[in-house]
C-alpha positions, 0 to 999 in steps of 0.5 A, spaced: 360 498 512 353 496 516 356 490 519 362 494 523 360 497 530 364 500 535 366 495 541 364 496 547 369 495 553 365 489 557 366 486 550 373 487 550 373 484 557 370 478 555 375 476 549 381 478 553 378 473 558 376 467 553 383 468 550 387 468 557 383 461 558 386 458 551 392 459 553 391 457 560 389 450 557 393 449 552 399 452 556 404 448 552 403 449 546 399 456 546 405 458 549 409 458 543 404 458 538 401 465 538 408 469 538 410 463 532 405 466 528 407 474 531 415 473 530 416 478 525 415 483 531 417 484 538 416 485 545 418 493 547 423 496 543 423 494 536 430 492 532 433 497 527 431 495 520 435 497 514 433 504 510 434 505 503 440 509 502 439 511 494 443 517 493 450 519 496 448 525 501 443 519 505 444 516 510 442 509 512 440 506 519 447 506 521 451 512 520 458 511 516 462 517 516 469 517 513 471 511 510 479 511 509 483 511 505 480 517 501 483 522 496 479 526 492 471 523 494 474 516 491 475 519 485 482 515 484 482 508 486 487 506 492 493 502 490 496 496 494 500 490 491 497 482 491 497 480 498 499 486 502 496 487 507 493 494 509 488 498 513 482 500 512 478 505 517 471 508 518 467 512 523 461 507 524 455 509 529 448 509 532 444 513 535 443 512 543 446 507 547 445 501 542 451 496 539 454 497 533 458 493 529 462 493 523 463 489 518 468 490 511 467 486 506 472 485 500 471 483 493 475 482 487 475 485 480 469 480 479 465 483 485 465 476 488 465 476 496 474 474 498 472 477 505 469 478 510 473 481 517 471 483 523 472 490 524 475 493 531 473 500 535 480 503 535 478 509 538 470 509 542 469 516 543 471 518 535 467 512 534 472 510 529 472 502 526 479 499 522 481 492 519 486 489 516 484 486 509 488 482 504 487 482 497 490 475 494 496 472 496 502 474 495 508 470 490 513 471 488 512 469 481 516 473 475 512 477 469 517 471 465 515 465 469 511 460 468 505 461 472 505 468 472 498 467 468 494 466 474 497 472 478 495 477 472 487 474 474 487 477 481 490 484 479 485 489 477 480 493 481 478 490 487 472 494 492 472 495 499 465 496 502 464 498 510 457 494 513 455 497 519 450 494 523 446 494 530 448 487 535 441 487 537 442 480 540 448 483 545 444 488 547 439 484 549 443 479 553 445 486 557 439 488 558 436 480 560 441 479 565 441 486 568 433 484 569 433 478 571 439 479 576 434 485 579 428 480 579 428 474 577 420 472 578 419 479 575 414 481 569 420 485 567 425 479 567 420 474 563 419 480 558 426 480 557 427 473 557 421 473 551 425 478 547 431 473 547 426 469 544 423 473 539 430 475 537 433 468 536 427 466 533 428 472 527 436 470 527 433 463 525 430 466 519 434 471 517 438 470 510 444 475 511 446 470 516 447 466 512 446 460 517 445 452 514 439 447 517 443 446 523 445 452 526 437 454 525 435 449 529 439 450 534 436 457 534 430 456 533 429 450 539 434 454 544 428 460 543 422 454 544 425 453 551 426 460 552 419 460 553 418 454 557 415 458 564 417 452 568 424 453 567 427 459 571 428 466 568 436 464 570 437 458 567 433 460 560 438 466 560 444 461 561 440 456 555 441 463 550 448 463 551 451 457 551 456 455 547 454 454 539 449 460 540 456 464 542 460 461 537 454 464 531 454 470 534 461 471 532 461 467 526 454 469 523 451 474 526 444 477 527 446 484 523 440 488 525 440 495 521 444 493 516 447 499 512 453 499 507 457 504 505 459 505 497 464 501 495 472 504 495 476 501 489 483 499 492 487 497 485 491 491 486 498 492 482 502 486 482 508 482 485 514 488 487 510 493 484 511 497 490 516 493 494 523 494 489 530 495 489 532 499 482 541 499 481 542 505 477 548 504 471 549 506 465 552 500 459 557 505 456 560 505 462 560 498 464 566 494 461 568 502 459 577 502 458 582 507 458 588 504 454 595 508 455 594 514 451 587 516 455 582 514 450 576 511 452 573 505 449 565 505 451 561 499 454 556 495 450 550 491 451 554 486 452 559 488 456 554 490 461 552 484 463 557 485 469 553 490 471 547 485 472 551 480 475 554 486 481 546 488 481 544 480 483 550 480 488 548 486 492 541 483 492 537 488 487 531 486 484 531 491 478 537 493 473 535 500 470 539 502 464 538 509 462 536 511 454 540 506 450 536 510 443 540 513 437 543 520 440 545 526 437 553 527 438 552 534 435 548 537 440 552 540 446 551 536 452 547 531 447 548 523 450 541 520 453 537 526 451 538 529 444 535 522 441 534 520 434 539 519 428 539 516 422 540 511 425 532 511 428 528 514 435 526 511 440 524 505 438 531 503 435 538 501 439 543 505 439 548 502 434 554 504 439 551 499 444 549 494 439 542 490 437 535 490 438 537 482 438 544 484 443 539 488 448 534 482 448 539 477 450 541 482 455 534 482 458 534 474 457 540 474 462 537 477 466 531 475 468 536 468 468 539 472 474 532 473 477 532 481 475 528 485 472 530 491 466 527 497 467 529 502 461 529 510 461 525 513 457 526 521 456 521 524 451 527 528 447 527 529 440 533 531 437 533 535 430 535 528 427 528 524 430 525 521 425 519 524 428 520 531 426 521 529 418 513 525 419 511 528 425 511 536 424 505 538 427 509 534 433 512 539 436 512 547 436 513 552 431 516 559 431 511 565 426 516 564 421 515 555 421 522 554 424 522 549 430 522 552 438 528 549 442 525 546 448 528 550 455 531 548 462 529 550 468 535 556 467 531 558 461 537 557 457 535 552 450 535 545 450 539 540 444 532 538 442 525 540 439 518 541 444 513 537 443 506 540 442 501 535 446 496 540 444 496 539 436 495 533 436 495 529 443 492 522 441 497 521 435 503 522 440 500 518 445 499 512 440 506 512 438 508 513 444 505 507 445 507 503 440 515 505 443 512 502 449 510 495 445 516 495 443 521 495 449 515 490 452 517 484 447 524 485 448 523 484 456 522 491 459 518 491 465 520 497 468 520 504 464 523 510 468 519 516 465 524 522 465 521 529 467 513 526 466 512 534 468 514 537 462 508 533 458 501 533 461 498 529 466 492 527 462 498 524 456 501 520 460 495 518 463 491 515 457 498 512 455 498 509 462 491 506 461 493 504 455 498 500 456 497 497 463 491 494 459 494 490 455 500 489 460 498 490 467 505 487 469 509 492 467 511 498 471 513 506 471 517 510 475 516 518 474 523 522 475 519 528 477 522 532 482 517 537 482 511 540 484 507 536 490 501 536 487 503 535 480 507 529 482 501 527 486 497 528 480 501 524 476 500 518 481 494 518 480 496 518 473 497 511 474 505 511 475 507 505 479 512 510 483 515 516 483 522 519 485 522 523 492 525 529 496 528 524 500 535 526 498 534 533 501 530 530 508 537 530 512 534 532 520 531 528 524 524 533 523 525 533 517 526 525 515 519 523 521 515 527 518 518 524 511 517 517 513 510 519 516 508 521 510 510 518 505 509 511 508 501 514 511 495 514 508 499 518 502 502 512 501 494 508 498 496 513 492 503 516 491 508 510 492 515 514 493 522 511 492 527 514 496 534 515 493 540 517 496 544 519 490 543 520 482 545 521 476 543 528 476 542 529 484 548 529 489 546 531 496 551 535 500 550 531 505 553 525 501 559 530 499 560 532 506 559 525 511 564 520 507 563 513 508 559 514 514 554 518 511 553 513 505 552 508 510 547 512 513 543 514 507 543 508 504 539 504 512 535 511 512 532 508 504 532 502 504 528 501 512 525 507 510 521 505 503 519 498 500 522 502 493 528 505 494 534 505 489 542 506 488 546 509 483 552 505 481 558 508 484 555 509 490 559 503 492 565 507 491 564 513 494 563 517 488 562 524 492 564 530 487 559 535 484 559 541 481 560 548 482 552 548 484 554 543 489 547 539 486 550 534 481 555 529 480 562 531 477 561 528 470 555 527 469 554 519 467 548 522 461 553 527 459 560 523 460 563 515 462 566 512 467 571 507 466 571 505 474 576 499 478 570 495 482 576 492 486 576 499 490 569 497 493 571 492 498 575 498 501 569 503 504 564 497 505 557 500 502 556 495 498 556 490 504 552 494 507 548 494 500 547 487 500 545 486 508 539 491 507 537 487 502 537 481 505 534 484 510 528 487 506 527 480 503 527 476 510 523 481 513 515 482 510 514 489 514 519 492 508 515 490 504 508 496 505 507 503 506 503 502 512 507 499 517 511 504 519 511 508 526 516 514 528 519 512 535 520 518 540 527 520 540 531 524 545 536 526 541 536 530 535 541 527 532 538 521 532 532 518 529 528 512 530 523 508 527 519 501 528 516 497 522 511 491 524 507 486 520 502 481 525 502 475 526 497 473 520 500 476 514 507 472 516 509 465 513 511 463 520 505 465 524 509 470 528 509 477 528 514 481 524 517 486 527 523 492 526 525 496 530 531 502 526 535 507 529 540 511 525 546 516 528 544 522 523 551 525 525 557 522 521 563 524 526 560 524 533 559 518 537 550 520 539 547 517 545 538 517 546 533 514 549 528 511 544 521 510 547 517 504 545 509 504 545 509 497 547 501 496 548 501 499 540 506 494 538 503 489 542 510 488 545 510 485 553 509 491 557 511 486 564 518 484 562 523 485 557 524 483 551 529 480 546 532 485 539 538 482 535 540 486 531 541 484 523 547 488 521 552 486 527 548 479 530 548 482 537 542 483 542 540 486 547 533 486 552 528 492 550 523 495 554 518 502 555 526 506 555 531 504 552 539 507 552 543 507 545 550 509 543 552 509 536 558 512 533 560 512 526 566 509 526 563 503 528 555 503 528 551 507 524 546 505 525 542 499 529 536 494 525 533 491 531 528 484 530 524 482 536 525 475 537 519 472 538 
């Protein structure tokens, strides 16, 4: 410590001069030499670095707020299918007046980065980024295909994480050129043009670029002439922006600051998981006869095939039979739902319909006609179950041991026994499934569960989990019409999709704010089908609107969700309910059907059916819940709606859009101005542009404001395609 003195200012003089003659000397490389050797630092401001973020209430160098989609603190992953495109948004900012930047970055279940996208302020003052990601490639390879391997590889959780970071070379290119244009020969200017230096300097040496030998050459020679003071600060500007330096910049940017939110999960479900059409009928009916005397011969398995080939005509996609185990007959409205018999339970055919080996030959026909088989599957166990002799503690028992009868929403009793899911949970969930397992190696891939709100939502989670596990390709439908968030929850649960009140959404506020909500955010985590019609729901609007308010319903359903299903009848305007004016007269669970399918040409819904699955499967906006937008109408009898997929995620390179507008009033003729954000679209907003429409061939020139009529009798309903 002897040895340190304090310096004296004369001193300090003497050594500033020594060295400012150094460099006069050596000007070439003195110039460049000593800020090689200082790089890690710079001239004034310095750049944002990163700040260890270890908990989740810290914040990093860049703020990240928000980051959507989210539904309680990202608890329950977010669910999309393989190779749909979908949104995601956060709130990304910094203090000041600095760039910030945002990045999202895709990885796929094993955390390899798929990709990197460029996110885009969609509001500056709410400081809001969004980007649109993709996860996998879309197929339309089959659970039975060869190939369909390769698919199961990409499905599982994929994580989303949001980068923010500061654009510390743009800020510097503004700062530089307002400086030098102020006064070019100022210290000012040079020390701008000196941080340009220093900043590409560092760019060059910073890994997270993730630049190669030549672009770090480049950017290290452009910041060595930067300092050539012969050159003018204009010139020395310029050489800092020229072409390739602009090109990294977009490409491979210097991300000062850099902060990452915490991975969202987003599980990728596989091909038509989401995007479906279910055609609904029951195997006792298909093929059913009536001879002379009125009596009926029910269908079988077999004769159900023409059930399948009508499905494949009209263009569905899935073909869902309901319970075809052993029933009950001895139990007062027992079909379908009083299930078990001597015969066997859940895991057995009904010998009424056939064999497990005839309902295997079922499913194989139709996968040749490129349909799955979905099967509805009601936990009802008749006092016959072969679970009620093996599995007492099952169910629920009276103070005397006799066994409690399961009640309706009236409060009147079941013909079947209540399950005790709190006695013995897990030996109810194994054998559920392995009924599951069986259905699986017949070649079910579907399972509409019936009222999955009468068990517990954490059962049919674990039975869920289980089996997508061993068969993620296999999908399920809740048939819960219920409580919002218990059907929320059973989303959550892991059910692929779920039935919805659309039936019950008939004006025009009521089927916007419908739409918007089941096709917004809500759809990351709630997939909704929209039926018009089923076994055990038959709207008033249905019974009172004849064929022009089937029409109606069926556009509404099938443009307004990717998952929409049809109960069969539908085509021959079966439209009869009981007194309570909310179920079809002979309820096809409790009573069959002979029906004359040659009366379907008459209404022409099943026409209709056809095109608007031809529709939906020319046109990849169909396909997801987020590309819907409500269209102003001015008329209330009238709703409109566009649906829209960009130009990168089509197999022609052009924008995929739809615009749909419904007549809801089946009597009168209804007229409306139907307003279109063109700059939202991204649509011409100078001039106009061509529509056709899918269901008649005609088109028409749309702009801001546009006049339609549509009567009943004639159109119902308008599906316009803009023409790129």
């Amino acid at each position: 410590m002897a040895a340190m003195r304090e310096t004296t200012g004369a001193e300090e003089r003497t050594q500033d001069q020594s060295t400012t003659a150094t460099r006069t000397a050596r000007k070439p490389r003195a110039a460049a030499k000593p800020r090689t050797k200082t790089s890690t630092k710079t001239s004034g401001t310095m750049p944002p670095t990163p700040i260890a973020a270890k908990e989740p209430n810290l914040f990093g160098r860049i703020t990240i707020l928000d980051v959507r989609p989210d539904a309680q603190d990202a608890v329950f992953p977010a669910r999309v299918e393989l190779g749909e495109p979908f949104a995601v948004s956060a709130q990304v900012f910094l203090e000041g007046r600095a760039t910030v930047r945002a990045t999202a970055v895709l990885k796929n279940p094993r955390g390899r980065v798929m990709a990197r996208v460029p996110m885009t302020q969609s509001n500056a003052g709410l400081d809001i980024w969004t980007a649109m990601l993709q996860a996998g490639s879309p197929t339309d390879l089959a659970p039975w295909d060869d190939g369909f391997a390769d698919v199961l590889g990409q499905l599982g959780n994929w994580k989303v994480a949001i980068e923010g970071w500061a654009d510390t070379y743009t800020d510097w290119v503004l700062d530089a050129t307002a400086r030098v244009h102020a006064d070019a020969g100022s210290a000012d200017a040079e020390g701008a043009i000196v941080r340009g230096s220093e900043i590409l300097t560092r760019w060059a040496g910073t890994r997270d670029a993730g630049l190669d030998a030549a672009q770090r050459k480049v950017l290290r020679e452009t910041a060595k002439q930067m300092l050539d003071a012969t050159i003018p600060a204009a010139e020395r500007l310029a050489i800092a922006q020229i072409d390739e330096i602009e090109a990294l910049h977009t490409t491979n940017p210097l991300r000062d600051g850099l902060t990452a939110s915490r991975d969202r999960v987003f599980h990728v479900e596989r091909p038509k998981s989401s995007f479906s059409a279910w055609y609904q009928f029951f195997p006792r009916s298909e093929g059913a006869t009536v001879n002379e005397r009125g009596e009926m011969a029910l269908g079988t398995l077999r004769t159900a095939v023409s059930g399948l080939e009508r499905a494949k005509s009209e263009g569905f996609t899935i073909a869902y039979l309901p319970a075809v185990f052993p029933v009950d007959h001895s139990a007062p409205d027992a079909r379908l739902f009083a299930v078990g018999t001597a015969a066997g339970g859940h895991d057995t055919v009904d010998p009424e319909l056939g064999s497990m080996d005839d309902f295997k030959a079922f499913c194989a026909r139709a996968h040749e006609l490129g349909l799955e088989v979905a099967l509805g599957l009601p936990l009802r166990c008749a006092p016959t179950h072969p679970w009620v002799a093996a599995h007492p503690e099952w169910f629920r028992r009276n103070a005397d041991g006799s066994f409690v009868y399961a009640l309706d929403e009236h409060g009147d009793p079941e013909p079947f026994y209540e399950l005790d899911f709190d006695n013995d949970l897990t030996g109810i969930e194994r054998e559920v499934e392995r009924i599951i397992d069986v259905w699986i190696e017949a070649g079910v891939t579907a399972f509409q569960i019936d009222e999955p709100q009468t068990e517990p939502v954490r059962f049919w989670q674990d039975v869920l989990a289980a089996v997508t596990k061993k068969h993620p390709e296999v999908l399920f439908l809740a048939e819960a019409f219920s409580r919002p968030a218990l059907v929320r929850a059973l989303a959550y649960a892991g059910f692929t999709q779920n039935h919805s009140y659309f039936p019950w959404r008939n004006t025009r506020e009521e089927l916007e704010a419908f739409l918007t909500e089941t096709n917004g955010e809500g759809g990351f985590y709630q997939h909704n089908t929209f039926w018009p019609a089923t076994p055990d729901v038959l709207s008033d609007y249905l019974r009172n609107n004849g064929v022009a308010g089937h029409a109606v319903r069926a556009v509404l359903a099938a443009m307004g969700s990717p998952s929409w299903g049809i109960y069969n009848g539908y085509e021959l305007m079966e439209n009869n309910v009981i007194a309570d004016g909310a179920s079809a007269l002979s309820n096809e669970r409790t009573e069959f059907r002979a029906r004359d399918w040659s009366g379907a040409v008459e209404y022409g819904i099943a026409e209709l059916l056809t095109s608007l699955n031809r529709i939906r499967a020319e046109h990849p906006s169909t396909r997801s819940y987020h590309t819907l937008t409500v269209l102003p109408s001015a008329n209330p009898a009238i709703v409109a709606f566009a649906r829209q997929t960009p130009a990168q995620y089509t197999a022609d390179g052009k924008p995929d859009t739809l615009l749909i507008v419904v007549n809801l009033d089946c009597y009168h003729e209804q007229q409306s101005s139907i307003h279109v954000d063109l700059d939202a679209l991204g649509l011409p907003a100078d001039r106009t542009y061509r529509v056709r429409d899918l269901l008649t061939d005609r088109t028409f020139d749309w702009s801001w404001d546009n006049f339609v009529s549509l009567a009943p009798w004639a159109d119902v309903a308008h599906i316009l395609s803009v023409e790129y």
